[in-house]
N, C-alpha and C positions, 0 to 999 in steps of 0.2 A: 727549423730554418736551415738544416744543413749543417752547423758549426758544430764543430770537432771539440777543436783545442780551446776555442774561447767562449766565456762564458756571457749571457745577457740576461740584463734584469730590466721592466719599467716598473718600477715602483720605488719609492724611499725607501719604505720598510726593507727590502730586499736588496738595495744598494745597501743601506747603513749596514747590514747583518753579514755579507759581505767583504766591507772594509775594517768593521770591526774584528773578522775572526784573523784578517792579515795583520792588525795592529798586534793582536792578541800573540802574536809571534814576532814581534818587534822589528816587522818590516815597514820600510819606507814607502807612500803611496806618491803614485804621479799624477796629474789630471789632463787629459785634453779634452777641451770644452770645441765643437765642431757643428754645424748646422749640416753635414754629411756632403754629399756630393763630392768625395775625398779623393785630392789628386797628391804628387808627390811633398807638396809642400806641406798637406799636412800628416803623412809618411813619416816625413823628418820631425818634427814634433812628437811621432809617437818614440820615434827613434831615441831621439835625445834623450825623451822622459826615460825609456827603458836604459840608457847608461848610467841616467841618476838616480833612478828608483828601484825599489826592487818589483814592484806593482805597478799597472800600470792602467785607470779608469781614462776610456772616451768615452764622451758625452755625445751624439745625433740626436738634434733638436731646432728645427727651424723655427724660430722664435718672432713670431707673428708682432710684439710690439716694437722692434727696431726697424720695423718696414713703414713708409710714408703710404698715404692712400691711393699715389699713383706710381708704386714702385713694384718691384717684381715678386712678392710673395708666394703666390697662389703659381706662378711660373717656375719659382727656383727651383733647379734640378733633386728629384727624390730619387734616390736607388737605394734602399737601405739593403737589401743584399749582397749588392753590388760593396758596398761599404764595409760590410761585417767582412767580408770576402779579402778585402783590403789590410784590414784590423788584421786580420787572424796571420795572412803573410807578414807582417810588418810584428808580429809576436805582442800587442797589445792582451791585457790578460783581462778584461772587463768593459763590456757596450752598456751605456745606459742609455736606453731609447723611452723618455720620457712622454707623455701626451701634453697637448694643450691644458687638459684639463688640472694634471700633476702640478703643472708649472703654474696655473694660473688659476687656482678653485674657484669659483664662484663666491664672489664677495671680496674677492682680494681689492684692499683697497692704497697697499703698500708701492710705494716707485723708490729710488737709489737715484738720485740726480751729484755729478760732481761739477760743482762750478768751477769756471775759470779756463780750464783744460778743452772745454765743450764747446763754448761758443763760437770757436772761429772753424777754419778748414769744414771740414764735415758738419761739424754741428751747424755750421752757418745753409750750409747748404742743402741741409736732411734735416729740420726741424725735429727735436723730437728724438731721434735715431741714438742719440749714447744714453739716451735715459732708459731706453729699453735693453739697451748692452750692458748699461751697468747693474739694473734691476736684473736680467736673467743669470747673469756668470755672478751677483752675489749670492742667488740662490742656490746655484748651484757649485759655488765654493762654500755655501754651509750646507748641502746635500751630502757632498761627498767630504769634506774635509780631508782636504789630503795635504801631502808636508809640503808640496812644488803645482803649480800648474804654468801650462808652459804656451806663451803666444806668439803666432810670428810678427817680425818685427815688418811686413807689408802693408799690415795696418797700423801705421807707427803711432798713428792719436789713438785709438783703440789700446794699444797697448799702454799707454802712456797714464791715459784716464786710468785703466782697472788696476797699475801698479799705485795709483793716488787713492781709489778707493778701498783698496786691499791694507794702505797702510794706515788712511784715516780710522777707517770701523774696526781696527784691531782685529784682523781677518788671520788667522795662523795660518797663512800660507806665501811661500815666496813665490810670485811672480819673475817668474823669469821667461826674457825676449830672446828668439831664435833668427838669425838672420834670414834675409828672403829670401829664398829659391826660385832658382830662375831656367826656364829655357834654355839650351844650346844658345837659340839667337837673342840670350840676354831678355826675353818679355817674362815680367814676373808670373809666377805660379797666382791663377786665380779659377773659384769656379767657372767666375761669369764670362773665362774666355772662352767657355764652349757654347756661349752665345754668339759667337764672333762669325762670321760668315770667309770662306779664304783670301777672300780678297781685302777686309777687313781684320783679318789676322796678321797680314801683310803690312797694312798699314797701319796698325799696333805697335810696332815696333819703333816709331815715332817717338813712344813715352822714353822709353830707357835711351834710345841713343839722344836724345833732347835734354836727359836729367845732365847726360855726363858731358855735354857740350855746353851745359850752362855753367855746371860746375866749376868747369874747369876755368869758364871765365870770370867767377865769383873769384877765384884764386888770387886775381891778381891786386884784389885788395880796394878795386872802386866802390862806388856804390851799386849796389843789389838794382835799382828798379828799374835800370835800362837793359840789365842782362837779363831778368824776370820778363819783362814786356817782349824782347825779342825769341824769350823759352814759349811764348806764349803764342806769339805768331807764328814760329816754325811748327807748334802740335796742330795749328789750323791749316800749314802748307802741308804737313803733311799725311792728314787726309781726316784729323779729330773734326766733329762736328761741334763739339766748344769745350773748351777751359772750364771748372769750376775755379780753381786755383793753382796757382804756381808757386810757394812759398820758401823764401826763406826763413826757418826759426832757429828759436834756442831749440835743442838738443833733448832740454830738460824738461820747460814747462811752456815750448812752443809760443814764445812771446814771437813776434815777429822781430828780424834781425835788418839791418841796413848794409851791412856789411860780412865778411866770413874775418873772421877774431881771434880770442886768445879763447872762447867758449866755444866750446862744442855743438856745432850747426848741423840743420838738417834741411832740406831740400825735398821739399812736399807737395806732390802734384796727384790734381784727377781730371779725366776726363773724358768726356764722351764721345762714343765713333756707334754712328747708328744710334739705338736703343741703349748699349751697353756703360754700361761709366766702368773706368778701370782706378786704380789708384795704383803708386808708386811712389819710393823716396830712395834718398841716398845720406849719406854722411857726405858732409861737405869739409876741408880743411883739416 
């Protein structure tokens, strides 16, 4: 496949044999877990892990059960050379390009569901979708067992859930959240905004200057569900074709919040322009 300096295994056998001979030298491993189509956001994830680790495992793996049956699976952008290509400048020292079949053998009758975390934002609106997030990254946080794997914080329920199921199942691994990466013009780092059309990318830019004009009116200590309703109508003036949500939460275990407090809040929206759903959040207070 062209790569140099970085190495690639699909198989368990051959990842574990791998991270065992770097243990065997009392180096620290890093993990980035990625479905590929890798843009600078998750660059920085490889980055980070390489300040913390001395090793450093990606995962490329589109992971067919976190997808609903009218959602973009079979679409989602594939370049795995393109990718390694990425990896290999970015000094990552390990791709593990698993199949369907690795991940999922025939007969698997196993799922990882985390309650309470799941059911609202996303889960509410993706059925289905954090069971299969959390069933693949636990698999492949006892694939590879490494000391760190590292998630950005743009999918902030996502991160939120795997930090609860990482600490319930005694998972020897610290999850750690990387802030979001964004654009020059503030639009979060995402695949799916190479789905976006220019004129649509254009008016993308809706989500981030609407989080921080909401924010800011959360500040002043009212209640949340007037400034939310009007975050809600400005993403449809300007130009979203709908809201899933606009939320204020705890920070922590994403309760829904009425107000911005003495607890650390977060401000959690998605939504769709065309075909594409984007997500974003912020700290609020």
């Amino acid at each position: 496949m062209g790569i140099s300096t970085i190495a690639a295994v699909r198989t368990i056998p051959d990842l574990r044999a791998q991270v065992r001979a770097w243990r065997s030298q009392g180096l620290r491993i890093g993990f980035v877990p990625t479905m590929g189509a890798l843009h600078d956001g998750h660059i920085t994830l490889v980055r980070t892990a390489k300040q913390r680790c001395d090793k450093v495992v990606v995962s490329i793996f589109v992971n067919p059960t976190q997808f609903g049956p009218n959602e973009d699976f079979d679409a989602y952008p594939r370049d795995e050379n393109a990718d390694i290509a990425k990896l290999e400048t970015a000094q990552a020292d390990l791709v593990y390009l698993p199949t369907v079949d690795i991940m999922y053998p025939p007969g698997t009758a196993t799922t990882v569901n985390v309650t309470g975390l799941t059911e609202s934002l996303c889960g509410a609106a993706r059925p289905g979708h954090f069971q299969g997030v959390t069933t693949v990254v636990t698999k492949l946080l006892l694939q590879v067992l490494p000391d760190a794997a590292f998630f950005g914080e743009k999918d902030y329920q996502q991160l939120k859930t795997i930090t609860r199921m990482a600490r319930d199942l005694d998972i020897p691994t610290d999850i750690v959240g990387v802030p979001t990466v964004r654009e020059a013009d503030s639009l979060a780092l995402s695949s799916r905004n190479a789905y976006l059309s220019p004129a649509q990318r254009s008016q993308a830019l809706a989500l981030p200057r609407t989080l921080q004009a909401v924010a800011k009116r959360l500040c002043d200590g009212s209640d949340a569900d007037a400034h939310l309703a009007w975050g809600r109508d400005e993403l449809l003036r300007g130009g979203f074709d709908s809201v899933d949500y606009l939320e204020l939460c705890d920070a922590e275990d994403l309760t829904p919040l009425t107000h911005v407090g003495a607890r650390p809040a977060r401000l959690i929206v998605a939504a769709r322009i065309g075909k594409t759903r984007l997500l974003d959040n912020i700290a609020v207070g």
